[in-house]
Structure formats: structure tokens, C-alpha cells
C-alpha positions as a Markdown table, in Angstrom:
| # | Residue | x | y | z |
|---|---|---|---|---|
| 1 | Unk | 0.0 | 0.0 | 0.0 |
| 2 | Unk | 1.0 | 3.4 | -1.1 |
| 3 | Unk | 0.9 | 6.1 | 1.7 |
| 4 | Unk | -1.8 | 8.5 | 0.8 |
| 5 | Unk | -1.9 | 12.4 | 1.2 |
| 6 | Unk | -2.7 | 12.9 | 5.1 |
| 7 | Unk | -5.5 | 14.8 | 6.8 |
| 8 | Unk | -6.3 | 17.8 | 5.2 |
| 9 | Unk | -9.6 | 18.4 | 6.3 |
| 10 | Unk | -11.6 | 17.0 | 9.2 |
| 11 | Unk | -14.1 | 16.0 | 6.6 |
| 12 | Unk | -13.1 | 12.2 | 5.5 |
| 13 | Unk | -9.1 | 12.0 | 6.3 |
| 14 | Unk | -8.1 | 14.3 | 3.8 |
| 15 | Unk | -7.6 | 11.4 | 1.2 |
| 16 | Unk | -9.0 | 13.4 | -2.0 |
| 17 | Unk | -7.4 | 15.5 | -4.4 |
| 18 | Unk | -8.7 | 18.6 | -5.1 |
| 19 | Unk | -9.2 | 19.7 | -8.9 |
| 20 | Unk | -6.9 | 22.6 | -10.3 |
| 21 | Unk | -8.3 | 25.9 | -9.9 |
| 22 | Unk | -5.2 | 27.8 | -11.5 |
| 23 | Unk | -3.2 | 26.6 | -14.3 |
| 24 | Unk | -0.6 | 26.5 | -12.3 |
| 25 | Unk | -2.2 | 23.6 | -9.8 |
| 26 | Unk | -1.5 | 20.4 | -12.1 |
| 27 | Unk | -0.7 | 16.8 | -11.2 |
| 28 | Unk | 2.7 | 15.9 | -13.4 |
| 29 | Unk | 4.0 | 12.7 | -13.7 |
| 30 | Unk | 4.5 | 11.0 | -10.6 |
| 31 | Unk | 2.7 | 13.0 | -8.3 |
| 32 | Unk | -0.6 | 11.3 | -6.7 |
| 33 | Unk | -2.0 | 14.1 | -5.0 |
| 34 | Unk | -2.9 | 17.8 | -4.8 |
| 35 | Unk | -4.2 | 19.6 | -1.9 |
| 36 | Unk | -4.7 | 23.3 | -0.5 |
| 37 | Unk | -1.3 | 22.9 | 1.2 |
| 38 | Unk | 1.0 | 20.4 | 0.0 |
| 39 | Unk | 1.6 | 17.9 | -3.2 |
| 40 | Unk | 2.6 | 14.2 | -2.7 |
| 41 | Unk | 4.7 | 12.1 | -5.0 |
| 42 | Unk | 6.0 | 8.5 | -5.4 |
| 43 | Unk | 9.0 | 8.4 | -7.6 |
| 44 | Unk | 10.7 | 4.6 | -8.4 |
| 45 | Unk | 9.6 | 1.2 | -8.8 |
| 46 | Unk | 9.1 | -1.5 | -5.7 |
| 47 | Unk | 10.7 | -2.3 | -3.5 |
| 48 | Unk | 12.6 | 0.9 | -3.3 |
| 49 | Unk | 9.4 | 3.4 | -3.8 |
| 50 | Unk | 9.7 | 6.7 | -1.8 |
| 51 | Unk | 7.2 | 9.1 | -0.8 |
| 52 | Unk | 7.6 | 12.8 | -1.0 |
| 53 | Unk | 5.8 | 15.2 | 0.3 |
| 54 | Unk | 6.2 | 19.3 | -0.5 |
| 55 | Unk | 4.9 | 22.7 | 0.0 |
| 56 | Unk | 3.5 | 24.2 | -2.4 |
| 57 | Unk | 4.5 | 27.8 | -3.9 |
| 58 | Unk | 2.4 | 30.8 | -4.0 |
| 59 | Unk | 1.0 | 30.1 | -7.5 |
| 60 | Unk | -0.2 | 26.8 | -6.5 |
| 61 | Unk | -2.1 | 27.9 | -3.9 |
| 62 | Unk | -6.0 | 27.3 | -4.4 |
| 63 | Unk | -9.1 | 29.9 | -4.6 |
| 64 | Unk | -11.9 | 29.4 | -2.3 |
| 65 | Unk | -15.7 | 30.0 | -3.1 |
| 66 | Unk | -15.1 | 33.5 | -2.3 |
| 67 | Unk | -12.2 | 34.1 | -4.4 |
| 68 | Unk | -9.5 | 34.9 | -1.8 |
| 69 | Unk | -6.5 | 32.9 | -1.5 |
| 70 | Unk | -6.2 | 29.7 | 0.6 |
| 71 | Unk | -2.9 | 30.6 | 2.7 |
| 72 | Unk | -1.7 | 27.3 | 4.0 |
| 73 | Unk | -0.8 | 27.2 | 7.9 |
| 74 | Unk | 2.7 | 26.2 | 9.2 |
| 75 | Unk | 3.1 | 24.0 | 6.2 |
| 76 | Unk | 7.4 | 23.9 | 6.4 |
| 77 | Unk | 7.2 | 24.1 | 10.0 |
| 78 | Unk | 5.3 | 20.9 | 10.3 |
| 79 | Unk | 7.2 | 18.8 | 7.8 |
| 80 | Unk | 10.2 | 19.8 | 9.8 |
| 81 | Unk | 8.9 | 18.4 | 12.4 |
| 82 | Unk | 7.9 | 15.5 | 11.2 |
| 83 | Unk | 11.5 | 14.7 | 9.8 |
| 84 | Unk | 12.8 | 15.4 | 13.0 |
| 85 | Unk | 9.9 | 13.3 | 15.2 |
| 86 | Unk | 10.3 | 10.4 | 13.0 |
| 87 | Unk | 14.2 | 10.4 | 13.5 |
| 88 | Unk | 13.8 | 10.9 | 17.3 |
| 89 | Unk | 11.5 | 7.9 | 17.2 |
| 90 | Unk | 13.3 | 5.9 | 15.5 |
| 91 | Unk | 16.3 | 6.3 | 17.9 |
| 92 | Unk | 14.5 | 5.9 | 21.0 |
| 93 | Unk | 11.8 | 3.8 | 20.2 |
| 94 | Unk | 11.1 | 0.1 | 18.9 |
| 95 | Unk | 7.6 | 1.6 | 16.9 |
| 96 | Unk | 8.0 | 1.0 | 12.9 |
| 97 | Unk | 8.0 | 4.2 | 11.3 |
| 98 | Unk | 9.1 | 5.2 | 7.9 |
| 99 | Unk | 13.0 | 5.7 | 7.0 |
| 100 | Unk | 13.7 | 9.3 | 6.3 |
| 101 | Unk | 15.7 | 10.1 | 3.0 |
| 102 | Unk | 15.5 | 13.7 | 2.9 |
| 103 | Unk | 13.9 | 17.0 | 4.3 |
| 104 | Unk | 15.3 | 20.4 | 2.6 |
| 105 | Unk | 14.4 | 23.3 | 1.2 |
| 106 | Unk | 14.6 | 24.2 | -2.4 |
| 107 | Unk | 13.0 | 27.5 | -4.1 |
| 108 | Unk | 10.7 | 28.2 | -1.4 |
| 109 | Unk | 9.4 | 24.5 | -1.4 |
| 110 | Unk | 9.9 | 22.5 | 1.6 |
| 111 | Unk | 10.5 | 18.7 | 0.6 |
| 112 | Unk | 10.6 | 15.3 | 2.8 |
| 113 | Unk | 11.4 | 12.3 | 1.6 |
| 114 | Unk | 10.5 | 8.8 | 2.7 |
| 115 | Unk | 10.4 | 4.9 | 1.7 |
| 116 | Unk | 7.5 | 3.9 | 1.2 |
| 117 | Unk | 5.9 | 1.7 | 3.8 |
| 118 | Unk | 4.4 | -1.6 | 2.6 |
| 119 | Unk | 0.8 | -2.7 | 3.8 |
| 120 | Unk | -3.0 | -1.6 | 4.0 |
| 121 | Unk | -4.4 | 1.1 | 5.8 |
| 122 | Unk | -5.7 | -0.1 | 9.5 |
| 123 | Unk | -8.8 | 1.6 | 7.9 |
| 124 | Unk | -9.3 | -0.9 | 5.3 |
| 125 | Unk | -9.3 | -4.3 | 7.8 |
| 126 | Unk | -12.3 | -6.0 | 9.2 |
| 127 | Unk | -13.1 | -4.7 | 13.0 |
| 128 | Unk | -11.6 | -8.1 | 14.1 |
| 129 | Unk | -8.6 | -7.8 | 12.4 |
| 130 | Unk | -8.4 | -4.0 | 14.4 |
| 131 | Unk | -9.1 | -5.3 | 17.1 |
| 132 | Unk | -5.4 | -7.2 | 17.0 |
| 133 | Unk | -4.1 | -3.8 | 15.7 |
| 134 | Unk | -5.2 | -2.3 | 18.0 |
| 135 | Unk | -3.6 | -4.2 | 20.7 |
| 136 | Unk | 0.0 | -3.7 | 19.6 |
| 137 | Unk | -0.7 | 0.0 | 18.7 |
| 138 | Unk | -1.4 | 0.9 | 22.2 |
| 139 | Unk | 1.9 | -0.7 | 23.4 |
| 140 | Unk | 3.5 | 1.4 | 20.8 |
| 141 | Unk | 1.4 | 4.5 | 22.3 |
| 142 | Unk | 2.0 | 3.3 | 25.8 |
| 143 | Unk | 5.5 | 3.4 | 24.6 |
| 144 | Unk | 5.7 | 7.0 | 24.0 |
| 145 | Unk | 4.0 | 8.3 | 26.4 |
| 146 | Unk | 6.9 | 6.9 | 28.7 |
| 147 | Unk | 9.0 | 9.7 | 27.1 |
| 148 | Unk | 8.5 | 12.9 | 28.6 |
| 149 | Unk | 10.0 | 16.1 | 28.9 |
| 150 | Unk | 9.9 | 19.6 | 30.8 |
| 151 | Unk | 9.2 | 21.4 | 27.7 |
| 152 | Unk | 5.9 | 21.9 | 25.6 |
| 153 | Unk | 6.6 | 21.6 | 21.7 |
| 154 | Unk | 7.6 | 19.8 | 18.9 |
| 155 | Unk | 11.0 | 17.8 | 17.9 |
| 156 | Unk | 12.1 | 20.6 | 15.5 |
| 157 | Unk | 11.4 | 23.7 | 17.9 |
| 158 | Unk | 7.9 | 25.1 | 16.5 |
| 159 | Unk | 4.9 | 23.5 | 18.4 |
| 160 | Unk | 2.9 | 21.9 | 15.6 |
| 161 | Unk | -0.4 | 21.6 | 18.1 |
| 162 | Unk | -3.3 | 18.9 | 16.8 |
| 163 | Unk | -5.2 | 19.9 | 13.9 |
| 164 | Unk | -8.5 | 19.6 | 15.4 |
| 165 | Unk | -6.7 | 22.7 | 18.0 |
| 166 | Unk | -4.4 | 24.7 | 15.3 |
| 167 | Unk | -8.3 | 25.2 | 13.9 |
| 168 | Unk | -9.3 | 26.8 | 16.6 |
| 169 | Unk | -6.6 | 28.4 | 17.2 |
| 170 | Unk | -6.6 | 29.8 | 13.7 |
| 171 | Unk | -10.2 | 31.1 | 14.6 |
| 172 | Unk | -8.6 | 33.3 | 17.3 |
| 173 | Unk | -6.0 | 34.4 | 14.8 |
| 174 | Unk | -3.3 | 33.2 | 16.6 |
| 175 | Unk | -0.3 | 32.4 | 15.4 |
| 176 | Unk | 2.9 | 29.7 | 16.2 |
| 177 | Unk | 2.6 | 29.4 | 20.1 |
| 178 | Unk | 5.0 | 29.3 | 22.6 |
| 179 | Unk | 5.0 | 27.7 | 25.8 |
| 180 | Unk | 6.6 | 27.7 | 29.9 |
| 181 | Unk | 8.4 | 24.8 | 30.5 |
| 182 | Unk | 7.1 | 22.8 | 34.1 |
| 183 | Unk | 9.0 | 22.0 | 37.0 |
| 184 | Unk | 9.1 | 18.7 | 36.4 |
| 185 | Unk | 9.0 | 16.5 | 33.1 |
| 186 | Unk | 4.6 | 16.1 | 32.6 |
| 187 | Unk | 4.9 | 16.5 | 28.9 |
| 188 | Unk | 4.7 | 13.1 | 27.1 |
| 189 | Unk | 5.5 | 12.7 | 23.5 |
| 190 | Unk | 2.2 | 12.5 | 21.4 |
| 191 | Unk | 1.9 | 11.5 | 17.8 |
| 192 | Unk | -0.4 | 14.3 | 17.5 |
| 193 | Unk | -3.2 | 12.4 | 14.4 |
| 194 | Unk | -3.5 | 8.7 | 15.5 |
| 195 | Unk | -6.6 | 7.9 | 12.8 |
| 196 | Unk | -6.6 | 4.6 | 11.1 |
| 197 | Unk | -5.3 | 6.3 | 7.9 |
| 198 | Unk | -2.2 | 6.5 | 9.7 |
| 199 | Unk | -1.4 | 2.9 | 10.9 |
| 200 | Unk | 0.2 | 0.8 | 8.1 |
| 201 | Unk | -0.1 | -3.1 | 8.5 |
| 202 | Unk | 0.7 | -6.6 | 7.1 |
| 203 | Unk | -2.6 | -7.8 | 6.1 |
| 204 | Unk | -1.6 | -11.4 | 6.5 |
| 205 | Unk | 0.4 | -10.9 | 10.0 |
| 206 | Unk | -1.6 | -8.1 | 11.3 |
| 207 | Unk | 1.8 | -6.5 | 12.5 |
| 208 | Unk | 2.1 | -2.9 | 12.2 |
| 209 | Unk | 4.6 | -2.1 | 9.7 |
| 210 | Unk | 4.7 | 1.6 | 10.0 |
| 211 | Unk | 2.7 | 4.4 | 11.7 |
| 212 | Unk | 2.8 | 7.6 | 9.4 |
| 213 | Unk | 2.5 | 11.1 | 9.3 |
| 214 | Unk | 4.1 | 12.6 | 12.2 |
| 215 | Unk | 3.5 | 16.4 | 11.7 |
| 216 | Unk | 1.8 | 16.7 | 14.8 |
| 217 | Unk | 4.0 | 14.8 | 17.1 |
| 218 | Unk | 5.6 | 16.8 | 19.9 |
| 219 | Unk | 6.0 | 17.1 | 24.4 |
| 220 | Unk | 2.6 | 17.4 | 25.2 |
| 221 | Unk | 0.1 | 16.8 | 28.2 |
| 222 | Unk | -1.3 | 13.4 | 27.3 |
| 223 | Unk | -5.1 | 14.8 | 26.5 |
| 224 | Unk | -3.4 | 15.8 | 23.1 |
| 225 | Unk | -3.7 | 12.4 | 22.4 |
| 226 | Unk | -7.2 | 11.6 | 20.7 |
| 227 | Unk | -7.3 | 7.4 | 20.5 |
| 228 | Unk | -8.8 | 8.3 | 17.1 |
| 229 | Unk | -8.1 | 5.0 | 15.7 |
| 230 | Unk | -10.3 | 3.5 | 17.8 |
| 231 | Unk | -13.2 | 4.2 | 14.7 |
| 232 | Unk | -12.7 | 4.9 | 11.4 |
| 233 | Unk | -12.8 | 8.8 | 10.5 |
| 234 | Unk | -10.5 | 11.7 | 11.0 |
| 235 | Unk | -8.3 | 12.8 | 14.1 |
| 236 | Unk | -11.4 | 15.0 | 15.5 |
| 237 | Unk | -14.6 | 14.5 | 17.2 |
| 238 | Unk | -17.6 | 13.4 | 15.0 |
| 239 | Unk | -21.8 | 13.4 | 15.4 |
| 240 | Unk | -22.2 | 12.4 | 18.9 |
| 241 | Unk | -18.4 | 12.5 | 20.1 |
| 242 | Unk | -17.7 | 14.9 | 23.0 |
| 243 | Unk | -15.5 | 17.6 | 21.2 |
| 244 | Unk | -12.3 | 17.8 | 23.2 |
| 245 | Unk | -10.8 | 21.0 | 21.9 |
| 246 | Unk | -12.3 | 23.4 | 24.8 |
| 247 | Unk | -10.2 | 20.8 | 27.3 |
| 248 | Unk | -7.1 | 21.5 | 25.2 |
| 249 | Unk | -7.5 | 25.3 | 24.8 |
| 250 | Unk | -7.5 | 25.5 | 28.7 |
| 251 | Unk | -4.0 | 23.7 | 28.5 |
| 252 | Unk | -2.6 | 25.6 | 26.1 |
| 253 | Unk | -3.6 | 28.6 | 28.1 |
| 254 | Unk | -2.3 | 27.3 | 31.1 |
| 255 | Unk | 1.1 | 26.7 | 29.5 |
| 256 | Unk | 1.1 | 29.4 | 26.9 |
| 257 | Unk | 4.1 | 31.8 | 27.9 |
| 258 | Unk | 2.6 | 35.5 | 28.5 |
């Protein structure tokens, strides 16, 4: 399985592509998605496929209904912090994630590069079959949540909060935060967008081969963590889920420096 373009929107995962509203928002050769804020690739042949992931330049970026520009939000900041969480991970950790080849920055485009992780979505399984994923996922959660840390951000020194709360935040126009470190180390590393979309697995093992997209990651008190993959559906509340971004907005106060 091919890794997908992440969570765009709280919508339906973000997996859609979103037609060309300027000429300058094609899809080339190679590239296998289009969205308001990135474009995804997957250059080579298996089993050495990698994924890339970039920002997109001012001409690419889309026109709403109303005809302004769609600005995307923190869009190099996040895949820097990705490349750095998935390193960090990788390090410290025993959880599959994909191997880094590359993050830069080239003519105002921010690029990471990754192998491609082999599998099917946790999304696409029968509930039995996630029900064993999801046994070995929460080790791998229990796992990071061991790691902890005095300060509140992410691994590349920008906090890249949760989507479901950078919206909200965005609604208050506020920009990147930054917080108070604590007396003692309460922050636990979070993963930031645990959805089904984001576990990789061996259909015929059920072992996780990868967990994916790690924008979001970062030291944060453990309510950041939404146990989104326990349904399928984006890494926010849904129709008849208690909406847990109030909660968070009263931490980020809390720890927001003044």
C-alpha cells in the first residue's frame, strides 16, 4: 500500500485530491496528489518506492468560493517536524516508522522524503482484524508516552499543536505558540493524528509495519492524544463525540508563555 496524502480536512481523512483551480495547480508525472497545502509524489519502482511530500508555492495555492487565497498554515514548519519526530522515534523507540531520505528546502518549497511503507491502511481491515491492531498499537502509544520532557513543543522547535486545535486556534488568529516549560517532566510525546489512515499493517500478519505522518507529534500533556483509531474517520470528534478542543484550549492557556 502506497501512503496517501494525510489529513487535510476534518471532513473524511483528507484522502481526496482537489481539482486545479489555477493553471498553475497540475498533477505531473508521478505526483498522486494535490491539496490546499501540499503535493505528494512516489517516484521509483518496488521495492525501493519513496514518498515525497512538499509545500506548495504561492502560484499553486488554491481559490476558495469567495475568491481569496487559501494561505496554508505552518506547512514547512510541520514537515520539519515530522523529519525530526520520526528520527527521534526511531532512535529511542522500537515503533516502525518510515525511514527518512531527505527534508530540505529548495526554491521556497519545503521537501521530505521517505520509503514507502508496505501494507494496507488499519482503515481498510475488518473490526476483528483491528481489534489485534489495535492491541499492539497501544503498546506502541504506551511506549511513547513513557518519554517525557519539561518542555511543551515539537522535535524541530515550533509547536505543531493537533489539527482539530491549530483550527481553533486559527479562529482566534493566533499564530505559532509558545510555551513555559514545568518544574518537572509532565509533557509526554504524542503523535499528534493517531486515525486509522495513519497505521500501516501486514494484512496477513496483522503487525504494524509503520505508523505515518508525524506532523503533529511533539512534548505534550497526554489529552493531546485523541485514540482516534479506535473508529474509522478523521483525528477530531464526530456526530455524537464529546469535542475535546475546549479541554485542550485550557492547557494551552495554562502553558502558553505571557
Amino acid at each position: 500500500m502506497t501512503q496517501t496524502p494525510e489529513n487535510d480536512t476534518p471532513a473524511d481523512n483528507g484522502r481526496i485530491v482537489l481539482p486545479p483551480q489555477q493553471p498553475a495547480r497540475v498533477m505531473e508525472p508521478g505526483c498522486i496528489g494535490l491539496s490546499h497545502e501540499k503535493k505528494y509524489f512516489v517516484v521509483g519502482n518496488d521495492p525501493s518506492e519513496m514518498f515525497i511530500k512538499r509545500s506548495l508555492e504561492e502560484r499553486e495555492y488554491t481559490i476558495n468560493w469567495r475568491s481569496e487565497m487559501v494561505i496554508p498554515r505552518f506547512v514547512k514548519e510541520r514537515l520539519q517536524n515530522e523529519a525530526a519526530a520520526i528520527r527521534y522515534v526511531k532512535e529511542h523507540t522500537n515503533i516502525p516508522v518510515p525511514v527518512i531520505r531527505g527534508a530540505f528546502e529548495d526554491c521556497g518549497r519545503y521537501y521530505l522524503l521517505e520509503d514507502v511503507v508496505p501494507g494496507v491502511l488499519m482503515a481498510e481491515l475488518s473490526d476483528e482484524q483491528k481489534a489485534v491492531v489495535t492491541v499492539e498499537l497501544e503498546q506502541y502509544i504506551d511506549t511513547l508516552h513513557s518519554i517525557k520532557s519539561k518542555m511543551m513543543g515539537g522535535l524541530a522547535g515550533s509547536a505543531c499543536l493537533p489539527y482539530r486545535l491549530d483550527m481553533a486556534l486559527k479562529e482566534r488568529g493566533a499564530g505559532l505558540l509558545e510555551f513555559r516549560g514545568a518544574d518537572e517532566p509532565e509533557f509526554v510525546l504524542c503523535h499528534g493524528d493517531l486515525s486509522q489512515h495513519n497505521v500501516i499493517v501486514d494484512e496477513s500478519t496483522l503487525k504494524i509495519n509503520g505508523i505515518i505522518d508525524w506532523e503533529y507529534a511533539g512534548f505534550y500533556p497526554s489529552e493531546f492524544e485523541g485514540r482516534f483509531y479506535k473508529r474509522p474517520g478523521p483525528s477530531a470528534a464526530i456526530d455524537g463525540e464529546i469535542d475535546d478542543v475546549p479541554l485542550l484550549l485550557q492547557l494551552v492557556e495554562k502553558w502558553q508563555k505571557q
